[in-house]
C-alpha positions as CSV (number, residue, x, y, z in Angstrom):
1,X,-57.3,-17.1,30.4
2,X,-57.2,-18.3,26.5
3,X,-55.6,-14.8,25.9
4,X,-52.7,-16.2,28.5
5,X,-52.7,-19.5,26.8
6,X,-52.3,-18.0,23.5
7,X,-49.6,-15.7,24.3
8,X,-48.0,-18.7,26.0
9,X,-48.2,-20.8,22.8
10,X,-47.1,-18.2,20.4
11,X,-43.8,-17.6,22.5
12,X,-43.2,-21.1,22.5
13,X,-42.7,-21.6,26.2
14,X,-46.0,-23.6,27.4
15,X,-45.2,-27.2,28.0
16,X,-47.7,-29.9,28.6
17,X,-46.9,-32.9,30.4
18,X,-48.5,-35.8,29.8
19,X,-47.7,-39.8,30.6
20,X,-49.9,-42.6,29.3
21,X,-52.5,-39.9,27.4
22,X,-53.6,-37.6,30.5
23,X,-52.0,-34.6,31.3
24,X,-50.2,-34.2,34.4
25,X,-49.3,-30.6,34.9
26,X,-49.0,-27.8,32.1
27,X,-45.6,-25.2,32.5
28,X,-44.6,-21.9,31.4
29,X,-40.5,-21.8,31.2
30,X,-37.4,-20.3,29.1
31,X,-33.5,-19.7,29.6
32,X,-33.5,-21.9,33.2
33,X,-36.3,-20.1,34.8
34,X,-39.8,-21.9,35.5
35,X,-42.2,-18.9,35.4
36,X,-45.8,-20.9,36.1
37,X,-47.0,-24.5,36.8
38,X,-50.4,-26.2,37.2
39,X,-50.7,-29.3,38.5
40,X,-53.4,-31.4,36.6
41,X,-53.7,-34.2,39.1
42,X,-51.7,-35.4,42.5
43,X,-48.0,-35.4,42.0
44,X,-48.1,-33.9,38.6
45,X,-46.1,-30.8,39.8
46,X,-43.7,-32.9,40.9
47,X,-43.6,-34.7,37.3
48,X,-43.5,-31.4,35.7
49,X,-39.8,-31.0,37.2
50,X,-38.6,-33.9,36.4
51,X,-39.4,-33.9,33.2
52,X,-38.7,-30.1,32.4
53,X,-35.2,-31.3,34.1
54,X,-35.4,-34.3,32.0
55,X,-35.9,-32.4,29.0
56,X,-33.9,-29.2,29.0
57,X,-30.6,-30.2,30.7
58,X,-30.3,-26.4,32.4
59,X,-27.4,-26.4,34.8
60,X,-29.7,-25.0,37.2
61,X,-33.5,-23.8,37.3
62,X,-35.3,-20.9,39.2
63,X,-38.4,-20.0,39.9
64,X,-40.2,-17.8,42.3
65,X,-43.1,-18.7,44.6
66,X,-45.4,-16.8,47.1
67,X,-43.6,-17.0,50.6
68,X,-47.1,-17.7,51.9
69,X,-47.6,-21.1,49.3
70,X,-46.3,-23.0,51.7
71,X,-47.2,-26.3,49.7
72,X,-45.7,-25.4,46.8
73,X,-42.2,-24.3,49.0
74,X,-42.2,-27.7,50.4
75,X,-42.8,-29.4,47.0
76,X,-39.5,-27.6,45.6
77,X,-37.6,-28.2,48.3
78,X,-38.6,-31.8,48.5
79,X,-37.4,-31.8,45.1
80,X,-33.8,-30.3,46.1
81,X,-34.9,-26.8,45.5
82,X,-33.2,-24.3,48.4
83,X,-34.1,-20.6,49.1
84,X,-31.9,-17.9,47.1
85,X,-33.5,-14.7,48.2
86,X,-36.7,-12.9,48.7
87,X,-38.5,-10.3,46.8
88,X,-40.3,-8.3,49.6
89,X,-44.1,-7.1,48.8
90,X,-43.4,-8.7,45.3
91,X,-47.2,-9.3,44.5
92,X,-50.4,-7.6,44.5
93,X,-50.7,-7.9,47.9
94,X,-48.7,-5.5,49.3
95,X,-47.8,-7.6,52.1
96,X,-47.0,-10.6,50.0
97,X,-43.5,-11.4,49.4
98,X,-41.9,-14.2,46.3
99,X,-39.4,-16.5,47.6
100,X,-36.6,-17.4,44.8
101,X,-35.7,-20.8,44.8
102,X,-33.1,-22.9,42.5
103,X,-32.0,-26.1,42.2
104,X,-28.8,-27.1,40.4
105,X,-27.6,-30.0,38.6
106,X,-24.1,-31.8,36.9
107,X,-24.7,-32.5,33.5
């Protein structure tokens, strides 16, 4: 919502990502944690971590990611993300639980 986005903008956490003019995936993150990511087109979520790696040079991000998305799960761990825990009935859904990924890198 533009009340979201403007919140985001104000904090100074919302990222876009763009290459050659089109936007490839917008972000929310701060301190080494990734709190929300939209894809814009194929592959741009993919992108986003990259370049949010790229850019910040965090030893290590997390995030958290319903245990039912099981796209997004295999996305992060096709990008060397691995399962830290699990945050049972951590959504609305009562019966939805977040899993907690992180990846780490040398800088």
């Amino acid at each position: 919502t533009w009340h979201d986005a403007k919140k985001m903008l104000t904090r100074g956490d919302g990222y876009f990502v763009c290459r050659e003019g089109k936007i490839l995936g917008i972000l929310m993150a701060a301190g080494g944690q990734l709190h929300a990511l939209a894809s814009c087109v194929p592959g741009g979520g993919a992108e986003c971590i990259r370049a949010l790696a790229q850019t910040f040079r965090w030893e290590s991000i997390l995030l958290e990611v319903a245990s039912t998305n099981d796209r997004a799960i295999r996305l992060y761990e096709k990008l060397g993300f691995g399962q830290v825990g699990l945050r049972k009935n951590y959504y609305q859904n009562p019966k939805e639980d977040a899993c907690i990924l992180r990846k780490e890198w040398e800088i």
